[in-house]
Structures are given as C-alpha cells and as structure tokens.
N, C-alpha and C positions, 0 to 999 in steps of 0.2 A: 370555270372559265373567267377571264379575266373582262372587267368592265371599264368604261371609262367614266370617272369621277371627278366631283370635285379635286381629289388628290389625286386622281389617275388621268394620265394622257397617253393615246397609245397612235402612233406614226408606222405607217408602211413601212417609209425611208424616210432617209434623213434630208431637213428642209433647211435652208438659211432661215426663215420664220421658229426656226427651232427657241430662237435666243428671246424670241417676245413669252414660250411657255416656261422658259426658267425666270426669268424675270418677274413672270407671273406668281409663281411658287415663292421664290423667292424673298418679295412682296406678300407675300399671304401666310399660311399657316404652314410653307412647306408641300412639298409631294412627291410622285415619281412617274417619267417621264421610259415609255419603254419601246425602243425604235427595230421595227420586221414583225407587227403585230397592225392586223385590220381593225377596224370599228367594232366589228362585232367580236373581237376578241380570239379571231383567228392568226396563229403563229403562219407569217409571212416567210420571213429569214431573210437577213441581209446578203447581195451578193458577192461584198469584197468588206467582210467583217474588219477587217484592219485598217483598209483606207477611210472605211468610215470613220472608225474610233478616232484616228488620227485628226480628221475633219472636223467633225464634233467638236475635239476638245479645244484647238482651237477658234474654233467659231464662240464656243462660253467665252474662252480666254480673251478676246480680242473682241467682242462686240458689248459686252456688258461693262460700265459701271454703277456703281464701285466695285471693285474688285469682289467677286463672286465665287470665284472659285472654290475657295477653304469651305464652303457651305455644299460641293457638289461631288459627291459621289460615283463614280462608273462602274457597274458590273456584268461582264457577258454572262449570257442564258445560252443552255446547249450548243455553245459556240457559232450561233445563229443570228440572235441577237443581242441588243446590248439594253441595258436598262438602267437609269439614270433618279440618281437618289438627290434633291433638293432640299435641304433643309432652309428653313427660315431665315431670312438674314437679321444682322445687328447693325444695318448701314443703313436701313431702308431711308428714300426711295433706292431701288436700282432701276438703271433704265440703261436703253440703247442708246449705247455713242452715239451713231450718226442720228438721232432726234432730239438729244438730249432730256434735260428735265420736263418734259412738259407731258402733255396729258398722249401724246402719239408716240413717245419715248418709255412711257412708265404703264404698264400693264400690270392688272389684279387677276383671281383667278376669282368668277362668276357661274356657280356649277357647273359644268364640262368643258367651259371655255375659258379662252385669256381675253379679256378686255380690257380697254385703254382707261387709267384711274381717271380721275375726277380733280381738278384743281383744288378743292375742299382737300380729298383724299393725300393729294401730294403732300401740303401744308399740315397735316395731321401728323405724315412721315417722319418731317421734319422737325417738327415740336419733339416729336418721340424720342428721335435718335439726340436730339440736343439733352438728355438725362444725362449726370454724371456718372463717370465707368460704374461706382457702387450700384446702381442702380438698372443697371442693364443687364438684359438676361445673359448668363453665364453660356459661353458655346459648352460646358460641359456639366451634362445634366444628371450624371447619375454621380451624386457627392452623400458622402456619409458625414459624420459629427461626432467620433466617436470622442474626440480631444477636446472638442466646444463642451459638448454634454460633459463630461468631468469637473471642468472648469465650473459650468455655470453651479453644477452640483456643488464644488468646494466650496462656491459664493453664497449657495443657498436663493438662488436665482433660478425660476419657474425657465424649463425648455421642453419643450414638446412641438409636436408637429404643427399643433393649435395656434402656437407661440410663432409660428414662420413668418406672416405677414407681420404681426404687430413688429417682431424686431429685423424685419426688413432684407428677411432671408428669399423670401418668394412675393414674386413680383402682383398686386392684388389681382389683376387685370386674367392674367394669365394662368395664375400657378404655376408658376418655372421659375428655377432658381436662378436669384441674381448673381453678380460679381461680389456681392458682399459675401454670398454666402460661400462663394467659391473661395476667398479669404478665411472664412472660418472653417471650414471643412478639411481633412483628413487629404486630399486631393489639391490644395493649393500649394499650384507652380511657382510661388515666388519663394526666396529664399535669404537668409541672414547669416552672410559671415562673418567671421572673427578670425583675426589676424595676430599676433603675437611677434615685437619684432625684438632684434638685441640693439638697433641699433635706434637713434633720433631721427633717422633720415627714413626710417624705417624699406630699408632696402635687404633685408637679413632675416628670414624666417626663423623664430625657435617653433611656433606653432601654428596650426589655423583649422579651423573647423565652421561648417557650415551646417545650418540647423534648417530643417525642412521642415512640411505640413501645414498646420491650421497656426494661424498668426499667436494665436493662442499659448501653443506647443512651444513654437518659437520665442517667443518674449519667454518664457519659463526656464526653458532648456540653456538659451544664450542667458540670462541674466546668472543661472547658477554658475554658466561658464567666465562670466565676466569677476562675479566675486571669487574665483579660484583666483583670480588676478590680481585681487582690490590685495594687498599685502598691508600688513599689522606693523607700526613702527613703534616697539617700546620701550618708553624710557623712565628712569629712575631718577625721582626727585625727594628729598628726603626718605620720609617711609612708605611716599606713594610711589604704584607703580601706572604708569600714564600708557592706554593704547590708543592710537590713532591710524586709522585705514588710510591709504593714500589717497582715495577718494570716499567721499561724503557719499553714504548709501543709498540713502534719498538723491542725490544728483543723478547717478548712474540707472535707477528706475527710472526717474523722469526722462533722461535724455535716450533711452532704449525705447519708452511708450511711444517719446514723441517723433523717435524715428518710426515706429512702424504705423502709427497712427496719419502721420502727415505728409506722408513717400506720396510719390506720381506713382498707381499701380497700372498706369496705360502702358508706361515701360517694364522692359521684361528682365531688367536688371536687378541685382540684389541689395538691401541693405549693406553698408562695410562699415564694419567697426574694427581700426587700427590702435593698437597696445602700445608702448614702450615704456621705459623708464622714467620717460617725461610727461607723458601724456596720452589719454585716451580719444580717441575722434570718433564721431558718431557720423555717418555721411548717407544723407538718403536720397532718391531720385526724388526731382521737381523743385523748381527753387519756389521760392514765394508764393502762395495765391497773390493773382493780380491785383495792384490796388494794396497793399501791404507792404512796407518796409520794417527793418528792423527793428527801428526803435519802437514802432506801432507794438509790433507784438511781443517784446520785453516791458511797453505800457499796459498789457492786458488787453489787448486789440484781437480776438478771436476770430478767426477766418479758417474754419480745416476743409482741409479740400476733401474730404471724406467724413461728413458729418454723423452718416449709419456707424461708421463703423467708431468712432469716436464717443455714439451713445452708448453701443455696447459696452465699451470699457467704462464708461462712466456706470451704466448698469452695475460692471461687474469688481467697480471700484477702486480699477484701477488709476483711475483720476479722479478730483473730487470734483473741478470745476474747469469749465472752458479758458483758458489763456493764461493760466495758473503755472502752468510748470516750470518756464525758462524760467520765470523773475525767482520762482522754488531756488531753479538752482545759482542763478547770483547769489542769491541772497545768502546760500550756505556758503559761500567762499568771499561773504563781504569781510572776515578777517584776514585772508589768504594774503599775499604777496602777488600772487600773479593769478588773474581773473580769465574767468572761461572766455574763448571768445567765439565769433559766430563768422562761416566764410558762407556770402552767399553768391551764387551764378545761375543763369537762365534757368539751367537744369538739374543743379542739383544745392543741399544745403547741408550745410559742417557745421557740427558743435562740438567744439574742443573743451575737454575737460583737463587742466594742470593737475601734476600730482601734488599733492598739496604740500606732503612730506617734503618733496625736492623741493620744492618752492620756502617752504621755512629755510631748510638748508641752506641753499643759496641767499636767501635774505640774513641767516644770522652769520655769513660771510664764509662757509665752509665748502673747499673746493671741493668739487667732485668732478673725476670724468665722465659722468654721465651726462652734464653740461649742463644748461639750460639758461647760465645767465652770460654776459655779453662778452664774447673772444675779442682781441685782440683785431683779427679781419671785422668782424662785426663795427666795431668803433671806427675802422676806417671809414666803415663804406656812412655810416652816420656820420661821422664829419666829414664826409665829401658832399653829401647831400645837404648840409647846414649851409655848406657854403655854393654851391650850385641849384641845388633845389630838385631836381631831379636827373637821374642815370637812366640809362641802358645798359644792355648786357655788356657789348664791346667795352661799354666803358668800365663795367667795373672788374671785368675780363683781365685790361690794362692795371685797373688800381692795384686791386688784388697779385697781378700778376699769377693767374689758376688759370686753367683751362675752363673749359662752360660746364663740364657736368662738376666739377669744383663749385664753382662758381653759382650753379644751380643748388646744390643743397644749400651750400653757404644761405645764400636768398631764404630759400623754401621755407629755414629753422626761422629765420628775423622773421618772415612771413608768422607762420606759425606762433612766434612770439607776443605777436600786434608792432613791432619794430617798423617792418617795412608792407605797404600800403602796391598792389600791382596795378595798374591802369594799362588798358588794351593788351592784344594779344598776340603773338606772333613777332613778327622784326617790328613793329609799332611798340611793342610793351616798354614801357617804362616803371619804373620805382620810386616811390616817394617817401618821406617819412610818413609815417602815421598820426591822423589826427584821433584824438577822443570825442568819441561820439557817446550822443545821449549821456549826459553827466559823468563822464569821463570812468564807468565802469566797466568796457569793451573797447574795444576794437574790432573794423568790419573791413573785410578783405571781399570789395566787389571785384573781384579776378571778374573778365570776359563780359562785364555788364559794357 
C-alpha cells in the first residue's frame, strides 16, 4: 500500500495548493506527488481524469518560477489517477509567482510536508545555483566513459570511479554527475563541425562532417579530420627536397583545444570550424570571459570560463600551461606574411588561421585565383576610406557599383583579412580601416561589441 513520505505526497483531488508540493520537491531532493489516492493510501480515483490533467499542468506551468517544468513528469494509474514525478531542480530556489522569492513563496519538503524555507535556506539556494555550468549537476545521470577511460588510458592517467570527485566528475556533496562529466562522457549533446568550402567567401560545400560524443572523442576524431585538410606544398631547391603543411600543426591543435576548451557550453550550439584555400576559422560560442580583452590574453592573461575542464586536459597533456596557446600560435606564423587574426562578439569568438602556403605565394607576388591578396574593388574601397575615414553600405554599394550581397563578400574577405575594421550593426554599421593592435601582430574585428 502506498505511504506518504518524505518523497511521497498523495492528494484525493486536485488543489491549487498543489504548486507549494512541487516546489517543495523541487527544492529538495525530488519526489512524487499522486492525485485520487487518500491518506491512508486508499485509491480514490479522479472524476474527470482529463480535465484534471489539463488543470494540473497548467497550474505547474503558470504558477511556478523558474521554470519547472523540464523537471516534472505526469503519468496516469489505471486511468484513475494521475501521479506526478519531480525531480530536483538546477534553478533552485523555485518559488510561487504570486509570493515571489521569499520565505511564503519558497517551500522545502520536511518529512510528510511542504514548509515555507528559511531566509538562511533561500540564500544558501542561491550561492548554489551561482556555480559555473561545469559544476552543476548534469539533468542527465545515467553517463558512461567508455571514450574518457581510453583517452586517460593512452595518457597513462589514473580513472576510476574513486577518481570522480578528485577530477570533478561528481559533485562532493551529492554524488551526482556534474556538467563536466556530462562533457566527457559518451552521452554528451554538444557537437563540432567541420565545414570544407571551394570557395573564400565560403558559400560552396565540397565537404562537412560533424563529430559527436565525449569532448574527448571529439578533439581526436576532428583533428585527424582537420589534418586530411592541412595539404603538403613541395618544392625543390637544389638537391633538397622542402615540405611545408599549409598550416603549422601545432597551430591547428592549439586552436581546436582552445575552442573546445573555452566555448559557453550553457549554449546548445556547436563548435564550427570553416576550411578554404585561404584559410581555416575556428568559431566557438561565448566571447570573452568578462574583464578580459584581447591583447590580455595574447599577454598570457588566463581566465577559462571552464576551469575543471581545462585541468583535465592539462591532466592529460593536452596543454602544458594556462594562457599558453594563442601566443603558441602567433608565434609560429611570426615569419608568415599574413598573421592569424582574432574576431571577437558578445557571443561568440574566431580564430583565423592563413594558409601559410598562400600567403608566401602572394607575398613572393605570384597570382592565384584563389585570392587572398588585395583586388582591384579592395583598393577602391581603401582609398575611399583614406580619404573619407569611414563608409556604409549604401555607400560603397554606389563606389563599387555591386549589389549588397556583392558588396557583402567584398567586405566580409577585407574583414577576414584585417583590411576593414566593422563598428555597429545593422543600418548603423559602418567600416573603417583597420588599426594594429597590441604590437601590430593582429587585427581585432569587435563586429556587434
């Protein structure tokens, strides 16, 4: 027979007061709430099964914040009653709209009952749920490692279940897997594509592949697909024979670690990494940690928005030292012609890597149509700018004489270049020349800041 419990709540019928016992749950460890069932554990049965469910769901939907729902369950019993599954929330406090945050708003559950939390209790909520996503337990608990364990295997790097807290897989408090772990696990939603294009403007598919699972698997799987890409330019100088990758191998690790390493994973979008003739792009959600500019952290100014997970790699050697990598890869194209550069915006951040090949090319003055050094429209719109100081669209819409999606690559490639500099966005946007920042070995394209 069925009891009422700390996890257990059992209701005749359904109550407006229904919304203070998920709240309650909610706030606490979880439970299940089961409505046409008495006190004593006798099956009651609803009289209009449907209108109620209807009611119900509503009533969670519409009386609870923060949003509660993704945590709440429904399932009918012998088409009788209905029985309501709570899980824990990741937003704690919740509380009821019309009381809001405070202690007659925010209900705990206190063996068989819901009672109104504690101002202590609230403020504890909130310290809690202020943890970085790494650190918060993962809504999805049943995760395996089959791709981490390998990994750490091939490092020689101790994993076991012993090993979950110390490397910040399971939360101490609880024993529930965090967001970190849900990252390294076999089960993790996020994803890294790879794009392959024929054209500069990259508007032209030859290929694209998108690499799933444990961040792990990912960085592995994408890199071996990136060097299918990295091409061999070889040339013959007396009786040597000279091979040169388009890109520096060490660049293209670094700039792959440090996209997956320093992405926003509160968003549900994917790494993109874009190919051409010209050039590689690495683009990952979240721009900045706050408090950090560019030059800062081409200074060696460490700040990763995901610190667990950036010790693992360190663990497992994939990096040797915090704030290490960008300056890695200037530094490998400090003989190059044309320098990687960095686009940053609110939300997301770009590291362009030149092909190095094209770039000698175009520097010892040999034309290619694959482009890369400055057209004939390019020069205009730079001495229009020399002599004006900045454009709009319309205007260089007229210089040019193109239409706007003309007119738009046009831009995008000089952007791309470090040539031209965007400011604002939308019918505000303008174009400027580009100035050299931090010792004249980049260019930064604050698009939308």
């Amino acid at each position: 027979m069925i009891r009422e419990s700390e996890t257990v709540e059992l209701k005749v019928s359904l109550v407006e007061t229904i919304n203070k016992d998920v709240v309650a749950f909610a706030n606490s460890e979880g439970g299940t709430i089961i409505l046409g069932f008495d006190d004593s554990g006798r099956m009651i049965g609803l009289t209009d099964l449907d209108a109620e469910y209807t009611r119900l769901t509503n009533i969670i939907r519409d009386t609870i914040a923060p949003d509660v729902t993704m945590f709440v369950r429904y399932e009918r019993m012998e088409d009788k009653c209905i029985k309501i599954t709570v899980a824990e929330g990741c937003a704690k406090p919740y509380f009821l709209v019309k009381q809001g945050m405070r202690p007659s708003g925010v209900y705990v559950r206190q063996g068989t009952s819901s009672a109104q939390a504690t101002w202590e209790q609230i403020r504890t909520f909130i310290k809690s749920t202020d943890a970085s996503y790494e650190t918060q337990r993962s809504l999805v608990q049943d995760l395996t490692f089959g791709d981490a364990a390998s990994e750490f295997a091939k490092k020689g790097v101790a994993f076991s279940k012993e090993k979950y807290i110390a490397l910040g897989l399971v939360g101490s408090e609880r024993h529930l897997f965090t967001n970190l772990a849900l990252l390294a696990s076999d089960q993790c939603a996020h994803t890294t594509k790879i794009a392959v294009f024929s054209d500069s403007a990259n508007t032209a598919f030859l290929d694209r592949r998108e690499f799933t699972g444990s961040v792990f698997k990912q960085l592995n799987q994408a890199f071996e697909y990136i060097m299918l890409n990295n091409r061999t330019v070889s040339t013959i100088r007396a009786l040597d024979r000279h091979d040169t990758p388009d890109y520096p191998v060490e660049a293209l690790r670094e700039a792959l670690v440090n996209a997956l390493i320093h992405r926003d994973y509160g968003y549900g979008g994917s790494i993109i990494i874009n190919i051409n003739d010209r050039r590689m792009e690495f683009i990952s959600l979240g721009g900045l940690v706050s408090g950090l500019s560019t030059c800062d952290i081409l200074n060696g100014i460490s700040l990763t928005r995901n610190p667990a997970l950036a010790q693992l790699f360190l663990r497992l050697k994939h990096i040797e030292a915090y704030g290490t990598g960008l300056r890695r890869i200037f530094d490998l194209y400090g003989t190059c012609s044309e320098q990687p550069s960095i686009t940053v915006t609110e939300n997301s951040f770009r590291l362009t890597l030149p092909n190095m090949n094209v770039a000698c090319e175009h520097a010892d003055g040999v034309s290619e149509s694959r482009g890369g050094y400055i057209t004939d429209q390019m020069k205009m719109v730079l001495d229009y700018l020399d002599q004006r100081g900045e454009a709009d669209e319309e205007a260089l819409m007229a210089l040019l004489n193109v239409k706007r999606t003309r007119t738009y690559l046009i831009t995008k490639e000089m952007v791309d270049m470090g040539l031209l500099t965007i400011i604002g966005r939308g019918k505000e946007k303008i174009y400027v020349r580009s100035m050299p920042q931090c010792g004249d070995s980049f260019v930064v394209d604050r698009t939308g800041q």
